[in-house]
C-alpha positions as CSV (number, residue, x, y, z in Angstrom):
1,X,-23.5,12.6,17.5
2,X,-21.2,9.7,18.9
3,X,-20.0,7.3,16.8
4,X,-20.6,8.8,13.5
5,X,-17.0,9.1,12.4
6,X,-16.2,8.7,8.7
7,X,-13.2,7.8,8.0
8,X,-11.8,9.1,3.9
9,X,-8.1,8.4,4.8
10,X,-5.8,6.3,2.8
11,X,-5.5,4.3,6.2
12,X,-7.2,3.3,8.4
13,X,-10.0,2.9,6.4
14,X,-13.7,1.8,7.2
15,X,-14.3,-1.8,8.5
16,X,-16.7,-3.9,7.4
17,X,-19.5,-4.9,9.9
18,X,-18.9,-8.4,9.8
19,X,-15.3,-7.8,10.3
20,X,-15.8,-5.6,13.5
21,X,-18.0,-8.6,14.7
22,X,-15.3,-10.6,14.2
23,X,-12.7,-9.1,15.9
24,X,-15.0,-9.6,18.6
25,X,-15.1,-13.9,19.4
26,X,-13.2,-14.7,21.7
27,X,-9.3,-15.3,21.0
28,X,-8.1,-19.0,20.4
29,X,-4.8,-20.4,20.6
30,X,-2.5,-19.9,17.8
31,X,-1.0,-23.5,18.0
32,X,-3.9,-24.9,18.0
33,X,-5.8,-27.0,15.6
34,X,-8.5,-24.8,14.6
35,X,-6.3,-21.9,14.5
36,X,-4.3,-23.4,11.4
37,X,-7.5,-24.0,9.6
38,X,-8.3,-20.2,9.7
39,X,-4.3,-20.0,8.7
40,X,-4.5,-22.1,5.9
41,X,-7.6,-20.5,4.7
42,X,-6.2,-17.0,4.4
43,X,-2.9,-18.1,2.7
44,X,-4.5,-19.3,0.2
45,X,-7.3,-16.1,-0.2
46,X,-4.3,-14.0,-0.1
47,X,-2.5,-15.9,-3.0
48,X,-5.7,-15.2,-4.7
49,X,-6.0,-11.8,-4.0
50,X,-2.2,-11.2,-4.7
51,X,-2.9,-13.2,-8.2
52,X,0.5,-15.4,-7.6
53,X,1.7,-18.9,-6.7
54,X,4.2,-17.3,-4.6
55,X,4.7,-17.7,-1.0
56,X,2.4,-14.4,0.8
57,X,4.3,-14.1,4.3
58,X,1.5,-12.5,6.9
59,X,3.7,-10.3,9.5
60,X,2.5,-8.9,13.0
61,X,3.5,-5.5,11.7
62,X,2.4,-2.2,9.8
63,X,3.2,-1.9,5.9
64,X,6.5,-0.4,7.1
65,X,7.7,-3.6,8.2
66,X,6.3,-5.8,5.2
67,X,8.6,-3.4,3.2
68,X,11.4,-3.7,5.7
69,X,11.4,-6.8,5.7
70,X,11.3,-6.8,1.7
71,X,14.8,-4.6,2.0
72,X,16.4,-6.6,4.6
73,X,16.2,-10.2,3.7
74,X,17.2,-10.3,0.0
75,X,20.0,-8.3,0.2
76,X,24.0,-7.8,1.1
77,X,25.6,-4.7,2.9
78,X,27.1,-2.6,0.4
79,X,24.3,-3.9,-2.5
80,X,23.7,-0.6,-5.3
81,X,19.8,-0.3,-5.1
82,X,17.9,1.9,-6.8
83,X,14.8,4.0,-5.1
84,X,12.2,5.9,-6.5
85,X,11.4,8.7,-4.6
86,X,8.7,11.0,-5.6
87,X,6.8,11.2,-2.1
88,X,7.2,10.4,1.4
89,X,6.9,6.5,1.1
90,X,9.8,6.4,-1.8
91,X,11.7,8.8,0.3
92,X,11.2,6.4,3.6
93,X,12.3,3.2,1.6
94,X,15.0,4.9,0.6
95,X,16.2,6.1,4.1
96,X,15.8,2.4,5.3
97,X,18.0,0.9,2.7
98,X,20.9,3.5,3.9
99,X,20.0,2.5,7.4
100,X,21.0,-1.1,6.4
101,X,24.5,0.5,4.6
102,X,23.6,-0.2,1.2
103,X,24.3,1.9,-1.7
104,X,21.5,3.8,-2.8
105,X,20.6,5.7,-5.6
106,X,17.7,7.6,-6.2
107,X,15.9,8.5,-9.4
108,X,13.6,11.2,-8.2
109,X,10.4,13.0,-9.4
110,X,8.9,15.9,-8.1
111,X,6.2,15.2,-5.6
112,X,3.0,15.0,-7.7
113,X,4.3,13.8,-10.5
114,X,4.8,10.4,-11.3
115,X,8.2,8.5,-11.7
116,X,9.9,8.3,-15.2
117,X,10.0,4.8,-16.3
118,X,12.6,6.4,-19.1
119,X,14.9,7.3,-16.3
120,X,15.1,3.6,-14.6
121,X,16.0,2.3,-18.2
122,X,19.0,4.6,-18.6
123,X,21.0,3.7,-15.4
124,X,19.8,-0.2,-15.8
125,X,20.6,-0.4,-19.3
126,X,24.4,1.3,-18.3
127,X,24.9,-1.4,-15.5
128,X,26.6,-3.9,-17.7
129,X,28.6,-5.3,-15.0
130,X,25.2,-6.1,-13.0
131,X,26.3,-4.1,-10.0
132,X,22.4,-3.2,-8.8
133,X,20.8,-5.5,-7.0
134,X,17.2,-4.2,-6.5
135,X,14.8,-1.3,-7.7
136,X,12.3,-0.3,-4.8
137,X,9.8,1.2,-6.5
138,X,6.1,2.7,-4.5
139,X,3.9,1.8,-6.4
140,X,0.7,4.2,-5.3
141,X,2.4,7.0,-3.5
142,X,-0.4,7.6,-0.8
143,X,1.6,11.0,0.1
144,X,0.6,12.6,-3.0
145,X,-2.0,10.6,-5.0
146,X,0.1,9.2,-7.6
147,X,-0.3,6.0,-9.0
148,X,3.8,5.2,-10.4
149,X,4.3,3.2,-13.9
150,X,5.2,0.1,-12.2
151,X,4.4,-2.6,-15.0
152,X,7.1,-0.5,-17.9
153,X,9.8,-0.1,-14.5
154,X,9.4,-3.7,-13.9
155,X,10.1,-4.3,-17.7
156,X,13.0,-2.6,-17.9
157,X,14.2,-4.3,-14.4
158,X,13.7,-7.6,-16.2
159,X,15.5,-6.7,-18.9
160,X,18.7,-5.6,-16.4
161,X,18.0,-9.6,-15.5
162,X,20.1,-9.2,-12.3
163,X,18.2,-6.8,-10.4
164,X,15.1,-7.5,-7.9
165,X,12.3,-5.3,-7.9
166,X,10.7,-4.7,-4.5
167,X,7.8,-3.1,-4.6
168,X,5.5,-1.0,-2.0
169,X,1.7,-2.3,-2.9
170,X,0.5,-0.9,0.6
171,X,-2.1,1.4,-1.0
172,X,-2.7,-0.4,-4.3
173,X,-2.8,-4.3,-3.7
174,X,-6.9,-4.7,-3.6
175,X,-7.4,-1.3,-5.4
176,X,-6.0,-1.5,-8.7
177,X,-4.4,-4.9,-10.9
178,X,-1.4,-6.1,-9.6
179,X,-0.6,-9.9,-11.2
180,X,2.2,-10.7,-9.5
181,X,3.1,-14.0,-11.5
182,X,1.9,-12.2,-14.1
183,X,4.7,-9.2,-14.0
184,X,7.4,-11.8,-12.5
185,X,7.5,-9.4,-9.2
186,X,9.8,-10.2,-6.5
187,X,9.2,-9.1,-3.5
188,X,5.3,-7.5,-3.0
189,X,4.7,-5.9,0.4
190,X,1.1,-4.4,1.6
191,X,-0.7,-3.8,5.4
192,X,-3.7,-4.9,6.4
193,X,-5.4,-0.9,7.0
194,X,-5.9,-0.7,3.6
195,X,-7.7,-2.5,0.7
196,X,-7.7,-5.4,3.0
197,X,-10.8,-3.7,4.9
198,X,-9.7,-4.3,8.4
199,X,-7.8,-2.6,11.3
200,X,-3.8,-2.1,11.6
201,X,-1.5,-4.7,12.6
202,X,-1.0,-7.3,9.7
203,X,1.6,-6.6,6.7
204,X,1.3,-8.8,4.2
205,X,4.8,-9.7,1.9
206,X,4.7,-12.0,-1.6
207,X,8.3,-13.7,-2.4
208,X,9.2,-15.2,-5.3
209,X,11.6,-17.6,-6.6
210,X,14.5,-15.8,-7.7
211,X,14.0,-13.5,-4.5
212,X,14.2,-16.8,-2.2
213,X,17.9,-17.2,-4.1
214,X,18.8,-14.1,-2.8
215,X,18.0,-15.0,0.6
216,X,20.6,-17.7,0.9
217,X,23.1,-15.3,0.5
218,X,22.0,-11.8,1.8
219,X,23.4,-10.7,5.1
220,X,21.9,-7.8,6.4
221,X,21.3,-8.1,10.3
222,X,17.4,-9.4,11.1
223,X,15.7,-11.8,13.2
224,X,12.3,-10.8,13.9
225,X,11.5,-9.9,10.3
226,X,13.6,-12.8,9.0
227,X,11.1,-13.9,6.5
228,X,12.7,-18.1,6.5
229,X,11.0,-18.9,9.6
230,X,7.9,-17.4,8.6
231,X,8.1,-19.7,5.3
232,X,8.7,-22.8,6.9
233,X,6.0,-22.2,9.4
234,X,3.4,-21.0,6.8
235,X,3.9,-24.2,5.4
236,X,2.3,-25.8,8.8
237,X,-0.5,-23.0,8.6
238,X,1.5,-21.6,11.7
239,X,3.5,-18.6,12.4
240,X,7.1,-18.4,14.1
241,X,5.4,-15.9,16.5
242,X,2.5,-14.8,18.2
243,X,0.0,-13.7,16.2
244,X,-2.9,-11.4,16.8
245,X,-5.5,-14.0,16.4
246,X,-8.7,-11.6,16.1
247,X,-7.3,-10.0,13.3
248,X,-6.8,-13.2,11.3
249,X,-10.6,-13.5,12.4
250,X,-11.6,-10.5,10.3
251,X,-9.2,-11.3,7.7
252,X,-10.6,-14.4,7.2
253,X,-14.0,-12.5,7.0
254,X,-12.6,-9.8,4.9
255,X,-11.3,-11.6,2.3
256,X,-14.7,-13.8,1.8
257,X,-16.5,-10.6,1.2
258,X,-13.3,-9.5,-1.5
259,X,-13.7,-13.3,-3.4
260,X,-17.4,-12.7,-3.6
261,X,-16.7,-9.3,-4.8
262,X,-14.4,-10.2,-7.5
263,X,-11.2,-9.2,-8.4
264,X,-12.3,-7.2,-11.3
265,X,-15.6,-5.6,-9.5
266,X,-13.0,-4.6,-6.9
267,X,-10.6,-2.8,-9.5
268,X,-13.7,-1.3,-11.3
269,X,-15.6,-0.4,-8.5
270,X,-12.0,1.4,-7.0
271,X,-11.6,3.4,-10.3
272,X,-15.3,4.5,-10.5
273,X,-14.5,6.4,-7.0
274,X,-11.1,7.7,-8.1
275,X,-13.3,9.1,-11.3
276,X,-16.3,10.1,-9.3
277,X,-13.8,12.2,-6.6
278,X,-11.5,13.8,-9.3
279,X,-14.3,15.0,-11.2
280,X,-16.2,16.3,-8.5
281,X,-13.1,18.5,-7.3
282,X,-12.7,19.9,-10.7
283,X,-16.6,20.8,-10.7
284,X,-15.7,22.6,-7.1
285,X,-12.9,24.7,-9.2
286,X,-10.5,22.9,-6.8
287,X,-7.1,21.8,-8.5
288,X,-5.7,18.3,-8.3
289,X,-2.4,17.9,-7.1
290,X,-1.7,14.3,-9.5
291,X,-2.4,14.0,-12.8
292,X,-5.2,12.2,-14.4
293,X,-3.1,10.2,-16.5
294,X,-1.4,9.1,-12.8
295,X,-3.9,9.1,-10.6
296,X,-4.0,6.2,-7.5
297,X,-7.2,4.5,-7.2
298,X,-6.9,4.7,-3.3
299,X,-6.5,8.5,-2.3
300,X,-7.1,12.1,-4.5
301,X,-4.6,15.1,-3.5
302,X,-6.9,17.9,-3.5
303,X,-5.2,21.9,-3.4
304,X,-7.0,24.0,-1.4
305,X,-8.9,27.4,-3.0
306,X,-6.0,30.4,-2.7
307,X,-5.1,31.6,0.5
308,X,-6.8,29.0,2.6
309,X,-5.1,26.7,4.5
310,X,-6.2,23.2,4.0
311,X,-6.2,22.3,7.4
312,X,-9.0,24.3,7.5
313,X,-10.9,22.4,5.4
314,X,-9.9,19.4,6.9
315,X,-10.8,20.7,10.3
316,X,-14.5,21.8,9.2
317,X,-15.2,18.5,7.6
318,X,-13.9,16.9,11.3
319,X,-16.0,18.9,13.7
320,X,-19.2,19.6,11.7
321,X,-19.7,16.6,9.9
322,X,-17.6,13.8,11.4
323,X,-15.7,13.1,7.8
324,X,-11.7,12.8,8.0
325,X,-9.7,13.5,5.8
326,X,-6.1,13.1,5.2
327,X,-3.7,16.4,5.8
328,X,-0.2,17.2,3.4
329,X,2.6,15.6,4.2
330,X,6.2,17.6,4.9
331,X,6.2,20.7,2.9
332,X,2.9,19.7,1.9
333,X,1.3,20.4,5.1
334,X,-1.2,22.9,4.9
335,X,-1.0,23.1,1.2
336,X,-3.3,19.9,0.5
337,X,-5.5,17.6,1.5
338,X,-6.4,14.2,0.6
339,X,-9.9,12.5,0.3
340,X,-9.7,8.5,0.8
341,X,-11.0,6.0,-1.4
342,X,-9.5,3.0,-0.4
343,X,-11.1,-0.6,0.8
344,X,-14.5,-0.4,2.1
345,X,-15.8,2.5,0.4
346,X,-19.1,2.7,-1.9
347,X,-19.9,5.5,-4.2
348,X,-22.9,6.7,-1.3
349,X,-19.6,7.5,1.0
350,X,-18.1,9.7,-2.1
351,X,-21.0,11.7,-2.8
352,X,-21.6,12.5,0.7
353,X,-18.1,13.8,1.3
354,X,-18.0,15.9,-1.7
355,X,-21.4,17.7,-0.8
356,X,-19.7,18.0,3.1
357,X,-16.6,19.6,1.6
358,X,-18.8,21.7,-0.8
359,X,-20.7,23.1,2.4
360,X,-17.5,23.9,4.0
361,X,-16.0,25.8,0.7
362,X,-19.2,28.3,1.3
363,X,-18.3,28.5,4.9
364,X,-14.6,29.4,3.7
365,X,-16.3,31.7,1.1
């Protein structure tokens, strides 16, 4: 049947109706007086949503560029950074910041398994002449299903007192607490195909003070991602740039519907799905790739029976019953697949995937 797809990806996920109706008025002019009301609305649901004070940049651009332009504006060529690689995302921050010729470091896990908090404390701790700069840290590693220990790394960065910390929120800002203010985060980068319930095309980046310090004297090349014009404009309810206005439509929508959810229902409601998935798949006799004690509220890593591939799986669920879901990433291909439960997703969405994917087991025998 047409127009059944059901999307259990860590991105894009499912859009709200109202959203999708949204999207659909009729574009206005970004300059223009009614468009700054919609602006000035947002910013400040988004300051809500990111629990902060802080300046919350809105970018025309995918999370990769809210976290590019986290890298890029706060820093100086030849900066020591650390990077926490223990999936795909940590691995592509970390290729960005050698892109932009600093000095990186990596303190590594192995995919699945969450970063070592124990590990960032060491080599901070040893930096008495405050030579790094920033720790990029993913926060919910959507490659593998790992929530990372973000609030005992940020700790120990604020202990180093000299270092940033940049963090990846793409797949956990809306899904699990983040206080921003709260933790003294710096720099706080997300995308609108995510928690935020509505299509690709917005990234979303949280600044704070001691990062703006930074800014005066960092140097890396940048000019459409400088994030200074977007601050003086947001201040206007503007934007340096066009916009895409029908997204700011939906976002506008979307982040009602999140206030009159509450920020707490949200989290709750996101944990009862990661709880409700992960103990399905254990009823199935499949074995999860993350562990429960690091699991991401947004997306389970599920290993496929012995000797089936999982794009097999994945490619049942497609053609028979219309469900996606995510593939392995890398050297992960084939070897997992990952069940989305990210932004607009209810417990009915859950249960119906898990009895699809209990179906298809049978078929697989």
């Amino acid at each position: 049947m047409d127009d059944k797809l059901m999307l259990m990806i860590p991105g894009p996920t499912p859009v709200p109706e109202k959203a999708l109706l949204a999207l659909a008025k009729h574009p206005i002019g970004h300059r223009s007086g009614d468009f700054s009301q919609i602006m000035a609305e947002v910013q400040e649901n988004l300051k809500w949503l990111h629990q902060t004070q802080n300046d919350v940049l809105i970018l025309t651009a995918s999370g990769t560029g809210a976290m590019e332009a986290g890298i890029i504006n706060f820093l100086k060529r030849g900066d020591r950074v650390l990077c926490g690689c223990n999936g795909k995302f940590g691995d592509r921050w970390a290729e960005v910041a050698t892109a932009y010729g600093l000095n990186v470091e990596i303190i590594s896990a192995e995919w699945g398994q969450p970063l070592d908090p124990e590990k960032f404390r060491e080599v901070l701790e040893a930096d008495t002449e405050k030579q790094i700069k920033a720790v990029i840290i993913t926060h919910s590693e959507t490659s593998t299903g790992v929530l990372n220990d973000l609030e005992t790394i940020n700790r120990h960065v604020k202990n180093h007192g000299e270092a940033l910390i940049i963090v990846d929120a793409v797949t956990s800002l809306g899904a699990v607490n983040l206080p921003i203010d709260e933790w003294g985060l710096d720099v706080v980068g997300s995308g609108s195909q995510k928690g935020y319930m509505i299509p690709p095309g917005l990234a979303f980046v949280s600044v704070s003070p001691k990062a703006w310090e930074a800014y005066k004297t960092a140097d890396l090349p940048r000019y459409y991602l400088d994030l200074g014009p977007y601050r003086k404009t947001a201040a206007k309810n503007t934007n340096p740039f066009t916009p895409p206005v029908n997204l700011f439509y939906a976002l506008q929508v979307s982040l009602q519907m999140m206030k009159a959810e509450g920020l707490e229902n949200i989290f709750a409601r996101h944990h009862r799905l990661m709880t409700m998935t992960r103990d399905a798949v254990k009823g199935l006799n499949l074995p999860l790739f993350a562990p429960d004690h690091a699991a991401s509220p947004a997306i389970t890593a599920v290993c496929p029976p012995e000797s089936i591939d999982a794009e097999k799986v994945r490619s049942i669920m497609r053609k028979q019953f219309d469900i996606v879901l995510a593939g392995g990433q890398d050297h992960l291909k084939g070897k997992i697949f990952r069940i989305g439960h990210l932004g607009f997703v209810c417990d009915r969405d859950i249960l119906c995937a898990i009895a699809a994917l209990e179906t298809t087991l049978q078929q697989l025998n």
